[in-house]
N, C-alpha and C positions, 0 to 999 in steps of 0.2 A: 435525575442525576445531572451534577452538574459537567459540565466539558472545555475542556482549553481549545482557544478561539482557533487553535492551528487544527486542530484535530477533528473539530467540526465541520472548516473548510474542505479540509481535506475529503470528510465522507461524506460530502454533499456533490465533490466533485467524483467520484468513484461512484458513488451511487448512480449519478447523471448518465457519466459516460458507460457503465454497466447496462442501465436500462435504456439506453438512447444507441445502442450497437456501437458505439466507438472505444469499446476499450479490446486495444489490441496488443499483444503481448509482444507481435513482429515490430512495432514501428514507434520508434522513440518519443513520438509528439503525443499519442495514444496509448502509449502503456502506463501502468500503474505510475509510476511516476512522470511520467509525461501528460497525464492531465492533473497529477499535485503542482506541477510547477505550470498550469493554466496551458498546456499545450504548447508549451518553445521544448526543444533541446536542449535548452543551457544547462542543464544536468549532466549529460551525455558526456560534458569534456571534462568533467570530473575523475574520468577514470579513463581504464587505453580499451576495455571491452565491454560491450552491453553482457552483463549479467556478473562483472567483477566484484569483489568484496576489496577490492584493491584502489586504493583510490590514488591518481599520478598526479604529481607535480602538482600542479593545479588546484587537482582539489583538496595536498594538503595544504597549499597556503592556504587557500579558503578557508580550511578547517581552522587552522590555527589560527586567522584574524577574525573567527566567530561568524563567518558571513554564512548568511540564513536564505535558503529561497523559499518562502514561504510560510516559515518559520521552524525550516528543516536545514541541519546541516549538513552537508557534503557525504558525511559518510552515513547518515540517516535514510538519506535517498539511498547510495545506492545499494546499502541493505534492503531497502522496502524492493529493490527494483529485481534480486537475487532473490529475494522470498516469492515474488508475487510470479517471475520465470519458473523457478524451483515447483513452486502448488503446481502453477497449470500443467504441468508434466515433463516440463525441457529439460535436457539433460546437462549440465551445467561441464564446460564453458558453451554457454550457450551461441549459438551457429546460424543465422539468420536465412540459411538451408536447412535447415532442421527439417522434415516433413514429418516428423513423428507425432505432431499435436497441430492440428488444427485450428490456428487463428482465432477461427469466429467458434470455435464449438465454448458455449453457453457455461456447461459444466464444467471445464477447465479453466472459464475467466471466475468463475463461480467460486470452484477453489482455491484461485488465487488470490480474488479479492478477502475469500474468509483470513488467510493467510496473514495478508497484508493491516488488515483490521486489526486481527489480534497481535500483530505488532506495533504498529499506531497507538494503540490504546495501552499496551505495555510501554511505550517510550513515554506517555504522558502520566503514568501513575492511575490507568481508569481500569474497570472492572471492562473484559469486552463485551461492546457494547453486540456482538451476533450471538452472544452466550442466551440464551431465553429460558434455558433449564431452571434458571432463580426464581421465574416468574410463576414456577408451579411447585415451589419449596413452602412447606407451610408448619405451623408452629400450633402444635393444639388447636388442630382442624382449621384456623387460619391462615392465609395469607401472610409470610412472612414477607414481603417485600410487598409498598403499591406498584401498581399498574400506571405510571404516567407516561404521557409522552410531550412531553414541551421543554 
């Protein structure tokens, strides 16, 4: 399956920070969209609250002069960044005293990143890529789909 170059970046960098303990849902350089934009902030001033769907000043001019971080726009991000809060359990406006979801617990970045993926891959027009049910659809006792990975 082929993949747009942004979208690839992207789950290479989630993947990382998933399996490597830095992806944190509290802290703007480490959450889902703070390691798409390589771990700065400059997402963060796109909008007035971490977890808003609302994007201020900012980041509509952004939006309206096509400016890309990553190859994601303004309001791109901080959809992925309301999806990926939303999965792991936070309760939306999300509250950086929240104690009701646990930071590091596995299974809440788990479901976020699934979240986030299957938004990612619906922005870029792809099949998502954590779906694996295809791989065992079969067509007159065959394999209806190969098994690649490259």
């Amino acid at each position: 399956m082929e993949i747009p170059y942004r979208l690839e970046q992207a789950l290479n960098k989630l993947y990382t920070a998933f399996h490597k303990g830095s992806l944190n849902p509290k802290c703007c350089y480490h959450c889902a969209v703070g390691n798409i934009c390589d771990n700065t902030d400059a997402w963060k001033h796109l909008t007035n609250e971490h977890g808003s769907m609302a994007l201020n000043q900012l980041g509509r001019l952004n939006e309206l002069f096509n400016r890309r971080i990553n190859g994601y726009l303004p309001s791109e991000l901080i959809t992925v960044e309301a999806i990926f809060l939303s999965a792991c359990g936070y309760k939306m406006p999300f509250r950086r005293s929240d104690k009701s979801v646990d930071p590091k617990d596995k299974e809440a970045q788990f479901n976020g990143l699934c979240a986030v993926v299957a938004y990612l891959c619906e922005l870029d027009g792809v099949d998502n890529v954590m779906k694996i049910t295809q791989l065992f659809e079969y067509e007159k006792e065959q394999p209806a789909f190969d098994l690649k990975f490259n």
